[in-house]
C-alpha positions, 0 to 999 in steps of 0.5 A, a space after each residue: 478478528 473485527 474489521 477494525 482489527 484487520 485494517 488496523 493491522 494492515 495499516 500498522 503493517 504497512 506503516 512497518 514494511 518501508 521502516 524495517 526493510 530501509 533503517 533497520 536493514 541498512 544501520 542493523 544489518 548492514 544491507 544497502 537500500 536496495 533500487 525497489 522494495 521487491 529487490 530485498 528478497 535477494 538480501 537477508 531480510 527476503 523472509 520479512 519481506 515475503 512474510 509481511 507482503 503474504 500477510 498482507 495479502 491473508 488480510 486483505 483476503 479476509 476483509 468484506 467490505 460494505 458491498 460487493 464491489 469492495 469485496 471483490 477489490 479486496 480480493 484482487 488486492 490478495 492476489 496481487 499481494 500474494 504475487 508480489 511476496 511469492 514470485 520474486 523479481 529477478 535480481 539485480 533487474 530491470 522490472 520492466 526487463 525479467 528474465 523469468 515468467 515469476 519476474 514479470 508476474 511480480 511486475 504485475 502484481 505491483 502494479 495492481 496491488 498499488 492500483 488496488 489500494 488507491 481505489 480503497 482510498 478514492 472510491 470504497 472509504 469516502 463518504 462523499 464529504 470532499 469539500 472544505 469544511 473539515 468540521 465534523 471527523 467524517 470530513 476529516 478522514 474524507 480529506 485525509 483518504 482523498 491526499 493518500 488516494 491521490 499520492 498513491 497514484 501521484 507515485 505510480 504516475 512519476 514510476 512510471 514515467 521512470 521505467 518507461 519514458 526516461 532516458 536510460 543514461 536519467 534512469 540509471 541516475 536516478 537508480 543511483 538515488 534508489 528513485 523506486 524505493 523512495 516512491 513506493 515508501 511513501 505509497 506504501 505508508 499513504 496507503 498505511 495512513 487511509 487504513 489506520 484512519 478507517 481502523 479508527 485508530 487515527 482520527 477515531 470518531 469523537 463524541 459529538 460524531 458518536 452517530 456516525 459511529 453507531 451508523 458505521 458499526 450498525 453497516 458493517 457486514 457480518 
């Protein structure tokens, strides 16, 4: 696959994973929107779960960005994927209170998956264009990478916040309202949006920017 394929298919995978596991699991299968993503491995759709979470990780693994550093937060992206898909969370748990070493593994490797992906977005996809002119498509997708990057961390912030500094009587409330889930949707498809935008297939480069398209084919690693 191009390079262009591979973040495509991980933003079309991500953009996927919250829509398959909340509406259709809960109008077509009957299951329960669950306290957290991780918590579908206990329902029937465990398979899908674990299978798109592994393919995830396979891409990210395969993905060599434009210098080592990119390269190697890919990788850590992988290992944390692979973690997250292959050691399940304890169920009906606490993630922050796991009974098994695979449960606080999987604890981890959320936390760093996440963390992961808004260095993409804040760090290896800018070109440096953070002002407020939005004129030409590189400052376009600058903008767009910088509102997923901080909404990435934005949810990562109030999460944690939830499972470490609320009290427990609050945080069980919110659990009634699926407080998690909600939060790691809308990190999930933050992070679907930047890898669709740099997989062209949203806010692909227009005529007038067709050098900037040419420069960007001309860097990509081989």
């Amino acid at each position: 696959m191009s390079y262009l394929g591979i973040r495509r298919s991980l933003g079309l995978l991500a953009f996927l994973i919250p829509l398959v596991l909340g509406p259709f699991g809960f109008f077509v299968l009957g299951i329960n929107i669950q306290e957290n993503m991780s918590s579908y491995y206990h329902t029937p759709l465990r398979d899908f779960f674990v299978g798109a979470i592994c393919a995830m990780g396979i891409f990210l693994f395969c993905y060599h960005g434009y210098d080592s550093l990119e390269n190697w937060t890919g990788n850590l992206a992988s290992l944390s994927a692979m973690g997250v898909g292959l050691c399940p969370l304890d169920p009906n748990s606490d993630p922050l209170h796991q009974s098994t070493a695979t449960g606080y593994i999987h604890t981890f490797s959320g936390g760093l998956f996440f963390t992961t992906l808004a260095v993409f977005s804040l760090y290896h996809f800018p070109r440096g264009h953070f002002g407020l002119r939005l004129k030409t498509r590189d400052e376009q997708r600058d903008a767009l990478y910088l509102a997923t990057g901080i909404t990435i961390v934005g949810c990562m912030t109030l999460m944690g916040i939830h499972l470490f500094l609320l009290p427990t009587e609050f945080k069980a409330t919110l659990n009634q309202f699926k407080f998690i889930f909600w939060m790691e949707w809308i990190a999930v498809w933050a992070f679907s949006a930047a890898w669709l935008v740099k997989g062209q297939a949203l806010f692909a480069d227009s005529f007038e920017d067709s050098e900037t398209a040419n420069a960007e084919t001309f860097l990509e690693p081989k």
